[in-house]
Phi, psi and omega in degrees: 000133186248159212242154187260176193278347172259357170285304168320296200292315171335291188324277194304327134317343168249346164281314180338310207280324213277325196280355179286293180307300182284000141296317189309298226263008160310288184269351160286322157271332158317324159312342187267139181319134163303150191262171190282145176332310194270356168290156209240055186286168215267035174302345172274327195274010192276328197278009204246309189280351184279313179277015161272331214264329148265012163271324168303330161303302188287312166334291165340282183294337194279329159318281182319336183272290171308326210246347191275299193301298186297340165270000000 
């Protein structure tokens, strides 16, 4: 399956888009107060959601990669 040129530019708008949000939330966290040791804040679902949003970036490029060798 080749991937035709307006499928490519989706692929490439949606890793845009996806490396936009884990830049956002990158810098919402550096930007955020450190929590206190004994608070238990929900820092795993920041890092859970950080790491979905880069597995779809590599999904993406590794799809974009596979159909760019076969074309």
């Amino acid at each position: 399956m080749e991937l035709d040129l307006d499928e490519s530019s989706l692929a490439v708008g949606r890793i845009e888009r996806a490396l936009s949000r884990i830049e956002k939330a990158l810098t919402d966290r550096a930007n955020r107060p450190a929590p206190p040791i004994a608070t238990s804040e929900p820092a795993g679902a920041d890092q859970s959601a950080l790491k979905a949003e880069v597995a779809a970036v590599i999904g993406e490029l590794d799809r974009l990669i596979a159909e760019a060798g076969n074309g």
